[in-house]
C-alpha positions in Angstrom: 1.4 -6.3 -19.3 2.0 -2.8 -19.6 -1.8 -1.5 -18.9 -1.4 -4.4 -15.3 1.7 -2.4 -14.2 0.6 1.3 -14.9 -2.7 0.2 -12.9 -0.1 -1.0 -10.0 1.3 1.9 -10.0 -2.2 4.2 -10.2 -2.9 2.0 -7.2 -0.2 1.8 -5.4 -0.3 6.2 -5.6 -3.6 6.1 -4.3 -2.7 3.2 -1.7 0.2 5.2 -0.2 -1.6 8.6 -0.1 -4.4 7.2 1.7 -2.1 5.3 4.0 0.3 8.3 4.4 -3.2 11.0 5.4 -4.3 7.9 7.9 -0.8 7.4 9.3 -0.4 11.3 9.2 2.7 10.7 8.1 3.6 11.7 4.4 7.1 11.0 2.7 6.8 12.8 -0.7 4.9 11.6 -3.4 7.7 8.8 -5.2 8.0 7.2 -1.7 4.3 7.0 -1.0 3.8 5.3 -4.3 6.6 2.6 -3.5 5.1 2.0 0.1 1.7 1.5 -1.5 2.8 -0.3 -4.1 4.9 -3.0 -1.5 1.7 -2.2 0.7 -0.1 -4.0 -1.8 2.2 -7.1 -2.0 1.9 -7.5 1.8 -1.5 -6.7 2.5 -2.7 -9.1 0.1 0.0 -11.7 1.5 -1.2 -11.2 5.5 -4.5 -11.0 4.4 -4.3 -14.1 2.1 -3.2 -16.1 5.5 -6.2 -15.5 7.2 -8.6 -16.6 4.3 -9.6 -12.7 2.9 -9.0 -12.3 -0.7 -9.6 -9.1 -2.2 -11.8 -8.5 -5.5 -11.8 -5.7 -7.8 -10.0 -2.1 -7.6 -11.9 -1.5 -5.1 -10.7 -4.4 -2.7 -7.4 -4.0 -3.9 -6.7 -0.3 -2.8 -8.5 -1.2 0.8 -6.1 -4.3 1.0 -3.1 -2.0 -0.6 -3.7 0.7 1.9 -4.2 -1.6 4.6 -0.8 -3.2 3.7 0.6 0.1 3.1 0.2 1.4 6.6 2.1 -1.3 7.6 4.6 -0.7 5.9 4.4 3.0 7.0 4.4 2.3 10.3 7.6 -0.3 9.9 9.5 2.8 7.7 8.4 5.2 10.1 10.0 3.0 13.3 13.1 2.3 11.5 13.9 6.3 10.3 13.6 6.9 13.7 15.9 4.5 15.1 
């Protein structure tokens, strides 16, 4: 259980990075590892609707980052407003 959530987080860092050099839009390291770390949740949910389910780390960070720069784009909209 431990090892899972220490990989999430390793994951979620390198989701939110990506996302946040892609987006060109970074919010400090502790934040980008929270949105890729959500990103993850909700790119695997949207992605799960259409039938694409991703395997290995590999799959996981492109659906995490994928996720993630929604997410990005949703924080980004609402610190503006």
């Amino acid at each position: 259980m431990l090892v899972s959530l220490i990989v999430a987080i390793v994951i979620g860092a390198i989701a939110g990075w990506l996302a946040s050099l892609i987006m060109k839009k970074s919010n400090g390291l502790l934040l980008n590892i929270i949105l890729g770390i959500v990103g993850g949740v909700v790119g695997t949910f949207l992605l799960g609707l259409i039938g694409i389910d991703a395997h290995g780390t590999i799959g996981n960070i492109i659906v995490s980052v994928i996720g993630a720069c929604i997410i990005l784009a949703v924080f980004n909209l609402i610190k503006k407003g």
